[in-house]
N, C-alpha and C positions, 0 to 999 in steps of 0.2 A: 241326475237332474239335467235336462235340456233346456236351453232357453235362447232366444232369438239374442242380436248382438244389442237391440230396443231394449230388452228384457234386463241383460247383464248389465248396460247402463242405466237402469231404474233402479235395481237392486243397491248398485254400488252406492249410486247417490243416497238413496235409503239410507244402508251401512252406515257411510259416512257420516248424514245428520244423527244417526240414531246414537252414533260413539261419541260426537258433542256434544249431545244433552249428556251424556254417561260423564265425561270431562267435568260436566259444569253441575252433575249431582241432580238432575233434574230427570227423574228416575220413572217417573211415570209415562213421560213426555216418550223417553225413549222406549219405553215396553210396549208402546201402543206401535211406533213403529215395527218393532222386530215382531210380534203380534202377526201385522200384516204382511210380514214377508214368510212366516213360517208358514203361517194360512196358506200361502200360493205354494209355498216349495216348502212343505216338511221336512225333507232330508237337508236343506240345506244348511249345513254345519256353522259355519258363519257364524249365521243370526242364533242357533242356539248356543253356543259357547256364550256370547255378548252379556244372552238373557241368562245364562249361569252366572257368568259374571258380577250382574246385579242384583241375582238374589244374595250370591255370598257377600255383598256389597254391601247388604240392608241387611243383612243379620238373618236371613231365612234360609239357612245350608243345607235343612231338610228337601226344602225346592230345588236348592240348585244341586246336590246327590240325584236328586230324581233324573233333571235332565241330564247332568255327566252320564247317568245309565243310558240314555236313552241313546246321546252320541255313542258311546259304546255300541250299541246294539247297532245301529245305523249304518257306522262304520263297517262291524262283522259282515252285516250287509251287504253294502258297498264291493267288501273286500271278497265275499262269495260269487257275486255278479261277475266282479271283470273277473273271477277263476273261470267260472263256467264260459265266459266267452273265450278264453283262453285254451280251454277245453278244445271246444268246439274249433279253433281255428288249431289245434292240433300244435302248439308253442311250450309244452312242459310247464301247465299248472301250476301244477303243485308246488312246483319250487319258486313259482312266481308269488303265490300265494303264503307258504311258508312265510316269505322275507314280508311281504307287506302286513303280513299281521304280525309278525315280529317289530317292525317298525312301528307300527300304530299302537300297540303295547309300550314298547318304550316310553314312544314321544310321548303318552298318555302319563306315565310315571312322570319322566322332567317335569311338564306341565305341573302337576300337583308339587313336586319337591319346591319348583323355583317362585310357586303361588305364595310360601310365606316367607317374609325377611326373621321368624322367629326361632331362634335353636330350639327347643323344643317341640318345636310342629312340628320342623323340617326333620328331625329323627325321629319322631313316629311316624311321621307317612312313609318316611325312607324304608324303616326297619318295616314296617307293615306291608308295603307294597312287595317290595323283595320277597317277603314270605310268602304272596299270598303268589304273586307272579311263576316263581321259581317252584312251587309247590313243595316249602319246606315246611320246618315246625318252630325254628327260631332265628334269631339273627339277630346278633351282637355286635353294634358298633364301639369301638375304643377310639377318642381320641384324645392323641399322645400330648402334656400339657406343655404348653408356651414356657412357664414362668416355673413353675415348681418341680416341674419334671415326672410329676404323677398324671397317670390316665384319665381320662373321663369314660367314663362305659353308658350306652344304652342298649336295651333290652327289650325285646318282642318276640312272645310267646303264642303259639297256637293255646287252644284250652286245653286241660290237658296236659300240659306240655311241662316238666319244674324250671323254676327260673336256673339259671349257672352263675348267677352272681356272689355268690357266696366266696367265692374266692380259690372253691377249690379246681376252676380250671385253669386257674393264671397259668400254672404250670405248659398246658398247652397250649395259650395264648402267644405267650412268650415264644415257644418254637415255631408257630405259625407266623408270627413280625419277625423272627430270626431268619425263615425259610423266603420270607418276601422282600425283608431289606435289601439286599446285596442286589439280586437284580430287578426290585421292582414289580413282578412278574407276579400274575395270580397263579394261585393254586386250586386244583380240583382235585378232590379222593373222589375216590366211586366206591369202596369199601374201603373205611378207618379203620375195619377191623385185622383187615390184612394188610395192611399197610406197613411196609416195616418201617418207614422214618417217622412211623408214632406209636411203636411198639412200646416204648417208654411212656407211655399215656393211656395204656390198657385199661388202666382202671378209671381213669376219668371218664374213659369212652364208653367203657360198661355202666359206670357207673348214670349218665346221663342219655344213655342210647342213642352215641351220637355215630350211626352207621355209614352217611355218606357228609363230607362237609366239603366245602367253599371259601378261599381267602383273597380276599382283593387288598392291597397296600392304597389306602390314603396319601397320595402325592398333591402337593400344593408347591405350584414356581419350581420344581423338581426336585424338593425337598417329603420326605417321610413326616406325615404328620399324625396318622391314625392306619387303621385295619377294620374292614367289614369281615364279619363271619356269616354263613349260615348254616343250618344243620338238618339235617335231614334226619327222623331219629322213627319215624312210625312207616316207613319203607326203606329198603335198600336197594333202589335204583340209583344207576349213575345219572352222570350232569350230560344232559345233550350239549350238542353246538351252539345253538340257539340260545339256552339256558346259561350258558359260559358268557357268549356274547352279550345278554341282556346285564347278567351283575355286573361283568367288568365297566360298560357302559353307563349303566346308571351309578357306579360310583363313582366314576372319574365327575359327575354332574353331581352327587353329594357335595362334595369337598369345594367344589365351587361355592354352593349353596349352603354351606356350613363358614365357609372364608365369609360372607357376603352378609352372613346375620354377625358374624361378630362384629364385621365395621360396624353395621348398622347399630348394634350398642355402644361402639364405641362413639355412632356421628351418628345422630337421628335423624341427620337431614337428609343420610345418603338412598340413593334411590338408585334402581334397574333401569326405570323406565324411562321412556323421554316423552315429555308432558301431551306436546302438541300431537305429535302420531301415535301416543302409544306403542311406540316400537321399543327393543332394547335401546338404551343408552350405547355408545360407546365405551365407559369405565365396563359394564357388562359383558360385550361384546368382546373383548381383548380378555375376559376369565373364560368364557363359555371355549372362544378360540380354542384356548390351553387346552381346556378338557378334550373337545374335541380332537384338536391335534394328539395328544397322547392315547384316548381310544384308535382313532385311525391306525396308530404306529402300534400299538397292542395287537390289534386284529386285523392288523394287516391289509386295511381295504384306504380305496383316496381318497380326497379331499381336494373339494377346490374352493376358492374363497372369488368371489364379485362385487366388485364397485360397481352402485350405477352413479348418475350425474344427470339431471336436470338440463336441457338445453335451453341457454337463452334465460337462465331462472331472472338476471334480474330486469326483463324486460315484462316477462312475464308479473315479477312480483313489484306491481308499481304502486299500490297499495299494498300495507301489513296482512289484510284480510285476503286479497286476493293469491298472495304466494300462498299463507299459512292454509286456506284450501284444496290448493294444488300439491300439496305435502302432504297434509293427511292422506287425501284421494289415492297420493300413489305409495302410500303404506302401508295402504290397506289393502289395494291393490297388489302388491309384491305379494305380501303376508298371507293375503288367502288361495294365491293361484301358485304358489309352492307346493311341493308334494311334502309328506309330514315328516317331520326330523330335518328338515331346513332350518335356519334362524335368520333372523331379519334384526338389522338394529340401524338406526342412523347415526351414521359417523358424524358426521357437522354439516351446517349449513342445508343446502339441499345435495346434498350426499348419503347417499347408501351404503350398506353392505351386505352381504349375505353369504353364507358358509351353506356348503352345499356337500355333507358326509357322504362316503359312499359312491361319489359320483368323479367319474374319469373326465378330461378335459373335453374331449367331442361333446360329452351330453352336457359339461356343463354350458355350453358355447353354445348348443338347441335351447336349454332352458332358457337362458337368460334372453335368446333372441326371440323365444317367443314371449316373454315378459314384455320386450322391448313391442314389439306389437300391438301385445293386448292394451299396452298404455298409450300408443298411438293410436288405436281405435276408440280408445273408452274415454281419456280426460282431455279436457278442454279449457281451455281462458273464459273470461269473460268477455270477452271479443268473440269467442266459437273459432279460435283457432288452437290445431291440434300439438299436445304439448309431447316432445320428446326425449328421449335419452339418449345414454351413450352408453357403454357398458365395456369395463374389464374383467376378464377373466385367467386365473393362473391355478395350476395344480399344485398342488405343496410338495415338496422336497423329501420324502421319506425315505429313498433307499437307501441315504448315506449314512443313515443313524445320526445324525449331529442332533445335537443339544436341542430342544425342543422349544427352548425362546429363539436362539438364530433361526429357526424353522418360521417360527410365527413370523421375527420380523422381515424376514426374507419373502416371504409369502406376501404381507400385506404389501412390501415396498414392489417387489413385483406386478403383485395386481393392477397395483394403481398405476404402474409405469406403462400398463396395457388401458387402462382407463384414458391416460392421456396422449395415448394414440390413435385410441379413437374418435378426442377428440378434435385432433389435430389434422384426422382424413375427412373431415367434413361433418362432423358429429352424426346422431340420428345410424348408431352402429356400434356390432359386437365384433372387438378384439379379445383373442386369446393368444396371439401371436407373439 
């Protein structure tokens, strides 16, 4: 989708009123907006997530399935295009391509996992997506209990497929949580059947046809709290890279999303979101961190974390209506000019954050600076003057192995000590220095 810089600030405004009528439940109001902005730009993702948004909203999930396929398709799309221009300018495709449909996969899974505060949804989409993702036949979440010391198990089955619940695979449950406690570490067979540290499970293995399998350790604050399985039982092909990466990842974002509904049982007040941006919360954003910082350190790739900061916000916010505008605008703004597997949440006040996986200091320093732009171009006061930021950015500490909360907090206390030098050099600027 092309569009003039006219265009991008019509759209945005759009966006923006269409997500306060969604705020204020006024559901029709907003469908007529995203309506006309799909009309003009089909593919534009945005507005159809929003309008999924409100059919799951209003109880009509069969609509919003429809469209979730359609961004799928869209995306695949998208993701075909820049291969072949890639092609064509002779840059190695394929493997550009690989990762961004790996990513989009992913972020697609989160997405659906962190959509309900319910334990029960959130392990059936888990254990389903996994299967359907990973192109297994089953996969068995255990998690390990708080208070009685007994497991909890979930279960999802291809058709087809017998359940394992009966009991008689604990036996190899048990060595699989044996084999991942100590270091944490997932495990991949590519043949269970020749496997000799589950030669003692022969018969389980026969018995259920479980030819190639998968264990990822449930870590919650760096403690062991559960085990994800999957099984591979009607081929015996091994696990690609890709396939490794994708479980380890979406489960380190289970356990998040499994911590997140028990509070929520336990406090029904607690919420992800934060009201006025619909961005993540803060209390969100300090779990989602966790996961990600221990994916990163699993798979070995970086992480960088970014403040931004509002310049002049309270001159800007001289009425309540007038800031809380310019805070939506630019959360929305952050949110959708991110590439996918970003996370956006507001820290406080008119402060940001943003976690940026996979990405080295240099790019992260490009992205943010051109955030910092596009927000300089696109939002405005109510005066018609141009509203700015400032921005820190820091890479996380991974090579030294240390404990993965001094990582977080060293990370966040760093970023921000880079936020506040830039704006101490005149704001209206990216430090990553």
């Amino acid at each position: 989708m092309v569009t003039t810089l006219t265009e991008e600030d019509q759209i945005v405004d759009t966006m923006v009123e269409a997500e306060l009528y969604v705020k204020y439940e006024c559901y029709p109001q907003a469908l007529e907006l995203l309506d006309k902005v799909i009309n003009r730009y089909p593919r534009y993702l945005p507005a159809k997530e929003a309008l999924a948004g409100i059919f799951r909203r209003t109880g009509q999930s069969e609509r919003a399935d429809e469209i979730l396929r359609e961004i799928n398709l869209i995306s695949s799309q998208m993701a075909e295009e820049g291969c072949q221009k890639d092609v064509e300018g002779g840059s190695g495709a394929a493997k550009v391509d690989e990762r961004r449909q790996l990513v989009e996969k992913i972020d697609g899974i989160i997405k659906e996992i962190y959509d309900s505060n319910y334990l029960a949804q959130i392990l059936k989409i888990s254990a389903s997506q996994l299967v359907q993702s990973l192109a297994a036949d089953r996969c068995i979440i255990i998690r390990l209990g708080q208070d009685e010391g007994q497991p909890s198990t979930h279960e999802y089955c291809n058709n087809g497929i017998p359940s394992s619940l009966d009991g008689k695979t604990a036996r190899l449950n048990f060595l699989l949580l044996k084999k991942v406690s100590t270091s944490l570490d997932p495990v991949a067979v590519d043949d269970a059947f020749k496997d000799p540290t589950l030669a003692g499970c022969k018969g389980i293995l026969e018995r259920f046809n479980i030819r190639a399998l998968m264990a990822c350790p449930l870590v919650y604050k760096s403690k062991l709290v559960g085990l994800i399985l999957v099984h591979r039982c009607t081929n015996a092909t091994g696990w690609s890279d890709q396939e490794r990466t994708l479980f380890t990842t979406v489960a380190g974002h289970i356990v998040v999303a499994i911590s997140n509904s028990q509070q929520v049982s336990a406090d029904q007040t607690m919420e992800i979101t934060d009201k006025l941006t619909g961005l993540y919360n803060r209390q969100f954003f300090e779990e989602r961190l966790s996961a990600e910082l221990r994916n990163a350190q699993l798979q070995n790739y970086p992480l960088c974390l970014a403040f931004l900061n509002i310049d002049h916000f309270k001159e800007i916010s001289d009425t309540p209506a007038a800031g809380d505008k310019v805070l939506h605008k630019l959360g929305f703004l952050v949110r959708t000019n991110l590439r996918k597997g970003s996370v956006v949440a507001r820290f406080s006040g008119e402060e940001f954050v943003v976690i940026l996986p996979n990405t080295r200091l240099k790019m992260a320093h490009q992205i943010m600076d051109h955030i910092r732009k596009i927000v300089e171009k696109t939002i405005t006061t109510d005066s018609g003057n141009p509203v700015t930021i400032s921005v820190g950015v820091k890479e996380a500490g991974l090579q030294d192995k240390k404990d993965l909360d001094v990582v977080q907090k060293e990370l966040i206390q760093r970023a921000h000590e880079s936020l506040h030098r830039a704006k101490r050099s005149g704001r209206e600027d990216v430090r990553s220095n």
